[in-house]
C-alpha positions in Angstrom: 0.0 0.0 0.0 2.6 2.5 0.7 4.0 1.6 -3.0 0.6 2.4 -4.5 0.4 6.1 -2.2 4.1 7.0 -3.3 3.6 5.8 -7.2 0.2 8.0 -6.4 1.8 11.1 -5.1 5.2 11.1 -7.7 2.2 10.9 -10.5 0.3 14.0 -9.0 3.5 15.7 -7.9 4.8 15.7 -11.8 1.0 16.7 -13.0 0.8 19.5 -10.8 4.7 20.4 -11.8 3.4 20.2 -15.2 0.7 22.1 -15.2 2.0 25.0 -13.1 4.7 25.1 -16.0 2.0 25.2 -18.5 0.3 28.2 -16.4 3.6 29.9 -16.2 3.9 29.9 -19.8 0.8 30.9 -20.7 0.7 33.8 -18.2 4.4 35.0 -19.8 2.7 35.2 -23.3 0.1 36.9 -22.2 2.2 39.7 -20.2 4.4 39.7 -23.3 1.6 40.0 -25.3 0.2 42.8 -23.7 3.6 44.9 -23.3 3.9 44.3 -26.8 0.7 46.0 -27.7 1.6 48.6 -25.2 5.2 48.9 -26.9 4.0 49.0 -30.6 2.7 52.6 -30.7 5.8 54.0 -28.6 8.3 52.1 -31.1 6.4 53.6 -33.9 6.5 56.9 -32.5 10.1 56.5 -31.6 11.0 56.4 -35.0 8.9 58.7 -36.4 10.6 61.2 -33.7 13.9 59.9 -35.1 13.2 61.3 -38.5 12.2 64.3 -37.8 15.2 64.7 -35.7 17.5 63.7 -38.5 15.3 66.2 -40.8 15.6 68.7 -38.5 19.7 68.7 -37.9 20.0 67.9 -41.5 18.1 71.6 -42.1 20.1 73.1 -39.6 23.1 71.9 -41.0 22.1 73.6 -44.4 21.4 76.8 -43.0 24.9 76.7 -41.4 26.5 76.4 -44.5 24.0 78.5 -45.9 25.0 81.4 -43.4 28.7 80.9 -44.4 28.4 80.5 -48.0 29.1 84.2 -48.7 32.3 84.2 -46.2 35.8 84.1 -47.1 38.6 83.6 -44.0 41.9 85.9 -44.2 44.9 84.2 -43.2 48.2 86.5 -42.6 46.9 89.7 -42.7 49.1 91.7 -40.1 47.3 93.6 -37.5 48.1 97.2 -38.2 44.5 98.7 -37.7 43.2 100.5 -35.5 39.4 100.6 -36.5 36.8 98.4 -39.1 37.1 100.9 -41.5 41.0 101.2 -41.7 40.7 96.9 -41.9 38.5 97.4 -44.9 40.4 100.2 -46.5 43.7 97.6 -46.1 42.1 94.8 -47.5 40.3 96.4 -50.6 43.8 98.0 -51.4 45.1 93.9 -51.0 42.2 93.1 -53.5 42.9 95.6 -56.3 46.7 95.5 -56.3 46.8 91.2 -56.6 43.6 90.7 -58.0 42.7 94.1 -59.8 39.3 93.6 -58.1 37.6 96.3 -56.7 35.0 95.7 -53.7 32.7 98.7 -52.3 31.4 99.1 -48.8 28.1 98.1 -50.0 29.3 94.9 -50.8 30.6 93.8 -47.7 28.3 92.7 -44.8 30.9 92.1 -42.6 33.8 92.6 -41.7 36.3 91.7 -38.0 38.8 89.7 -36.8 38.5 86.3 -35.2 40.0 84.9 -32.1 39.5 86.6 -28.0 43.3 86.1 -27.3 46.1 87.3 -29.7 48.8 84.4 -30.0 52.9 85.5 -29.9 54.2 86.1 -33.7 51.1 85.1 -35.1 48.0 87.4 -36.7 44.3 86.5 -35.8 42.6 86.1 -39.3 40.3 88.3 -40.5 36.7 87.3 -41.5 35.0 89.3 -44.9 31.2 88.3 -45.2 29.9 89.7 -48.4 26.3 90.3 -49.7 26.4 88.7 -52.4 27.8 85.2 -53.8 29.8 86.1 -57.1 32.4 88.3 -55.7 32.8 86.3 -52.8 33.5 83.2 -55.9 35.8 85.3 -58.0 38.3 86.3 -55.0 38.7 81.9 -54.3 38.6 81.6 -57.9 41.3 84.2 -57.8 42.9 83.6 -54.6 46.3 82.0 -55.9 47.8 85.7 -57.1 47.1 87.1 -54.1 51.2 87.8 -52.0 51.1 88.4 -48.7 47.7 86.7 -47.4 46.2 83.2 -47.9 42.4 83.0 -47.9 40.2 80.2 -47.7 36.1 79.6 -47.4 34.3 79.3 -44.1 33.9 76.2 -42.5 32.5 74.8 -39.1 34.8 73.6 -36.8 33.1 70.0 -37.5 34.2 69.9 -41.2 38.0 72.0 -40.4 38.8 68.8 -38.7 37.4 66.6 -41.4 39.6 68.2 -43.7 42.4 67.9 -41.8 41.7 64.1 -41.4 41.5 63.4 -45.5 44.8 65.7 -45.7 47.1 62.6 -46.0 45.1 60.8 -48.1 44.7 63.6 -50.4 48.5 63.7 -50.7 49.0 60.2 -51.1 46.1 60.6 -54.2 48.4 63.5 -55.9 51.3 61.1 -55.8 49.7 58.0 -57.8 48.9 60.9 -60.3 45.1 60.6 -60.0 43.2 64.2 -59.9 42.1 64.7 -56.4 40.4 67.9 -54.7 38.9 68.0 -51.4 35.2 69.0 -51.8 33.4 70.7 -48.3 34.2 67.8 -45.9 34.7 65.0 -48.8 37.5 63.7 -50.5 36.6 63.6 -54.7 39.4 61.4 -56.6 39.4 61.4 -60.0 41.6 59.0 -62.8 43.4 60.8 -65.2 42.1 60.6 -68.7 44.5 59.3 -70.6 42.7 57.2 -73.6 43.4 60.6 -76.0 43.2 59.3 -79.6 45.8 59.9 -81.6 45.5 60.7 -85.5 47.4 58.4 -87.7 49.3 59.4 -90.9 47.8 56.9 -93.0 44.0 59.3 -92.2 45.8 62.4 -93.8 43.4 64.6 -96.9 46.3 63.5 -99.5 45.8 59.5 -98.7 42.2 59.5 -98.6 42.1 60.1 -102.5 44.2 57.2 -103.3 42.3 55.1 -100.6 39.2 55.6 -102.5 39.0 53.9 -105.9 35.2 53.9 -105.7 35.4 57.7 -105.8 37.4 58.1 -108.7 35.7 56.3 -110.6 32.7 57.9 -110.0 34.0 61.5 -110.8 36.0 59.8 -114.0 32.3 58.7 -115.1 30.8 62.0 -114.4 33.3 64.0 -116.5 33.4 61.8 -119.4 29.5 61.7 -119.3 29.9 65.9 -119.4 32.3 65.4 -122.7 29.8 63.5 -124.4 26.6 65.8 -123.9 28.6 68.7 -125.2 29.8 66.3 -128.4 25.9 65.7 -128.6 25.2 69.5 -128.7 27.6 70.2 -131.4 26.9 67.2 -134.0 22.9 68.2 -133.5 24.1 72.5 -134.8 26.1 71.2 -137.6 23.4 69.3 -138.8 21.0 71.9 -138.4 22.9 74.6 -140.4 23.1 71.7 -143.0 20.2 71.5 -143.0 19.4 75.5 -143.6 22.2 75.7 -146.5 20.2 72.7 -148.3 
């Protein structure tokens, strides 16, 4: 008998085991059902925040460059002046003597140097904001006459460092002889064209009239067939006045 009540109990002791197991994993699902449903909207609008986000700093970042797309960065320019006006008066006299390009006070928006602390044996560059786009593209597309200064375009902070980053592989570009430029904060490489056709000396006007048998022929046709209408026209007015003396 005490066989039969332990057999008993081990049976009801694994169906109970069972069955809690069975409740446990029923009542998970459920939960996980239910936070799942709770979750689906958030996630969603977790993302949708996430795009406008990325929108949003993507716009910002074009009216950044936007706001420094008229801007040109002086580099060298001693520090000799003692108002805006006299730094203006200095660097239009710069401007027409290297690039024989005059630029009003109506053209410039702004004008002041950058930098809080001045560094030993070293000038704080100058920053020259004009109102409008094309002069501000004909000094950089001009910028290599220019002596005693070195001018660049204004960039963020972000994209100076970029450029210095792509500086060595820009250099290693210009040595395998590919065409290479850096481009905002990108690196643009370019492979030299080099498949130039060359004319041979067999394609010269002289040869092509030898090469062309066809041709002659043609032309030796058409003048022979001019000989013989003019031949025609003769025998016919002979015969005619032969026929009027008759």
């Amino acid at each position: 008998m005490d066989d039969q009540f332990q057999l008993l109990f081990n049976k009801m002791k694994i169906e109970m085991q069972k069955q809690s197991n069975d409740l446990k994993e029923s009542l998970t699902k459920n939960i996980m059902d239910r936070i799942d449903e709770k979750l689906t909207p958030i996630i969603k609008e977790n993302e949708e925040l996430k795009k406008k986000i990325c929108n949003l700093e993507n716009e910002i970042e074009y009216f950044r460059k936007e706001k420094r797309s008229n801007n040109v960065v002086i580099y060298g320019l001693e520090e000799r002046e003692k108002s805006s006006l006299e730094l203006f008066r200095i660097v239009k006299e710069i401007f027409k003597r290297d690039l024989n390009l005059p630029v009003e006070e109506n053209e410039v928006n702004r004008l002041y140097r950058l930098g809080k602390n001045k560094v030993e044996n070293k000038h704080k560059p100058v920053l020259l904001s004009f109102t409008n786009g094309w002069k501000k593209d004909q000094i950089i597309r001009n910028k290599k006459s220019l002596k005693d200064i070195f001018i660049s375009e204004d960039y963020s902070k972000e994209v100076i460092e970029k450029r210095k980053a792509l500086l060595p592989q820009l250099l290693e570009e210009k040595k395998k002889g590919n065409i290479a430029f850096l481009k905002y904060d990108k690196l643009v490489v370019k492979q030299p064209n080099t498949d130039k056709r060359k004319r041979e000396l067999s394609t010269s006007p002289r040869s092509t009239s030898t090469t062309n048998p066809k041709k002659q022929q043609t032309i030796k046709s058409i003048k022979t067939n001019r000989t013989n209408a003019f031949d025609l026209m003769r025998t016919r007015s002979n015969s005619l006045t032969d026929f009027k003396t008759q």
